[in-house]
Phi, psi and omega in degrees: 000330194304311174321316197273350178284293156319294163342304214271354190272321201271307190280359179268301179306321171324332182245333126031251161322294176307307202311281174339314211270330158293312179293359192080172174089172200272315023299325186282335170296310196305311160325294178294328191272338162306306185273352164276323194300287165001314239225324132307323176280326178274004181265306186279352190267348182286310215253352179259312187299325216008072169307158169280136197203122187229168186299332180288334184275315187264340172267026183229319189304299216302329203274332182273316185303337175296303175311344182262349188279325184283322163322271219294299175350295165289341189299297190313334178258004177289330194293336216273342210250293200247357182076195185278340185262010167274293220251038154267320180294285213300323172301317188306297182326301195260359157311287198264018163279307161349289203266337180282315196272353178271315230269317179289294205264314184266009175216007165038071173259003164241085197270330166285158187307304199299304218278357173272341211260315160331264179335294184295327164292354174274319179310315187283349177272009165291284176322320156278022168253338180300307215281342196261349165291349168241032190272130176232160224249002190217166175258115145018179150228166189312316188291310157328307147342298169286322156303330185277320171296337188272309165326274204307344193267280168015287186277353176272301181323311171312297191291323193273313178304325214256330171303288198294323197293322201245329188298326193285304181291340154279339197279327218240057171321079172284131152308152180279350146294319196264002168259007232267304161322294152000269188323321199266002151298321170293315171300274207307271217310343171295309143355282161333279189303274181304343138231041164295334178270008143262022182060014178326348185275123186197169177282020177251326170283346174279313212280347208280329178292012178267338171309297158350282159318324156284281170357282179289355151283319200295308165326286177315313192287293169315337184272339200257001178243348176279337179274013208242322145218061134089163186286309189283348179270286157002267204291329152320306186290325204288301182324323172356292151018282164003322180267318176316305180307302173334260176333299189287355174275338146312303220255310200248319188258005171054045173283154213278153183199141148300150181269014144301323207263337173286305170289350161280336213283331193303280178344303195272338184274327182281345164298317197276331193285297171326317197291282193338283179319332182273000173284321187307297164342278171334319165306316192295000000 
């Protein structure tokens, strides 16, 4: 079940980006309007389930939820630089060298000779369908350069919020009902703080709670899959997503690609597909 679970993560976070970026607005609305939609969905999913909640839980909820804020925050303004179908990939890559190395070295979820030797050929074939979905088939111009250096500096700032956001809540094993409230509180006011001197309440931040929503459910579903199979397997198979994102940043926002960089991008998903199954494995 842990599996199917991850899955339902990977076509929700998968869609995200692509979604956001149709509906409009800026990183900071597309943010804010992220964290309304949260935050509504864990008010009603809190009153219906009422999960047990103690201060320790709920100060731990507040602090991972900050921590996805500096992830997504950054994911969206990285997009600015390199569009969706680069920096989605590059984010996924380094998302799960992250989450893996935690997963592995501090919480030792691969304990046999096969599932480490597994694991690991799936992670590198992930990473390396991320890395060839964001091969570009020409050399640049300086601004072209420039961009890619500021995405990528960026998008590290991205990975230690989005890394810390699912670790913490595995080091203290909060469940995912009782982090869920928590969690989307930490997301708004975090949210709230960092862009309030840009005006985020707009109709783009309104159009923005239905990402949100999709966020928590997908969210939700990864919480309910990290005590099931584990932090490096979850979140790996959940990044899957990627290609949804990937493909649609070509095919649906027409972002310009060679029809070389479409067969890497083609390449690189079936590398991501591969890895996730053999992740599966590790689990069985």
């Amino acid at each position: 079940m842990g599996i199917i679970w991850a899955l339902i993560t990977a076509v929700c976070w998968g869609s995200i980006v692509l979604v956001s970026e149709k509906l409009g607005g800026d990183f900071h609305s597309q943010t804010f309007g992220m964290t309304l939609g949260a935050l509504l969905f864990s008010l009603v999913a809190f009153f219906i389930v009422q999960p047990d909640l103690n201060m320790a839980v709920f100060a731990i909820g507040v602090v991972s939820g900050i921590f996805w804020v500096i992830g997504q925050r950054n994911q969206f303004a990285s997009v600015d630089y390199l569009g969706v179908s680069k920096i989605v990939p590059l984010s996924t890559g380094m998302q799960l060298f992250g989450t893996t190395l935690f997963g592995v070295l501090v919480f030792h979820e691969w304990k046999t000779t096969t599932e480490i030797m597994i694991g690991l050929a799936a992670i590198c074939a992930i990473v390396a369908g991320a890395l060839l979905t964001s091969r570009r088939s020409k050399k640049g111009n300086e601004k072209d350069n420039q961009n890619f250096k500021k995405g990528i500096t960026i998008l590290l700032i991205s990975t230690v919020g989005y890394v810390t956001y699912v670790v913490i809540i595995r080091w203290f094993e909060v469940n995912g009902w009782q982090a869920i409230l928590p969690q989307a509180i930490g997301m708004f006011l975090g949210a709230l703080v960092m862009s309030l001197k840009h005006k985020p309440f707009n109709k783009y931040s309104v159009r923005n709670i239905l990402t949100g929503l999709i966020w928590s459910t997908g969210n939700l579903t990864l919480l309910l899959a990290l005590p099931l199979i584990g932090i490096a397997t979850s979140f790996s198979l959940s990044q899957t997503g990627i290609i949804i994102s990937t493909l649609g940043g070509i095919f649906i926002l027409g972002e310009k690609r060679s029809k070389k960089e479409i067969i890497w991008v083609i390449s690189g998903c079936v590398l991501i597909i591969l890895g996730g199954v053999m992740l599966g494995f590790t689990k069985s």
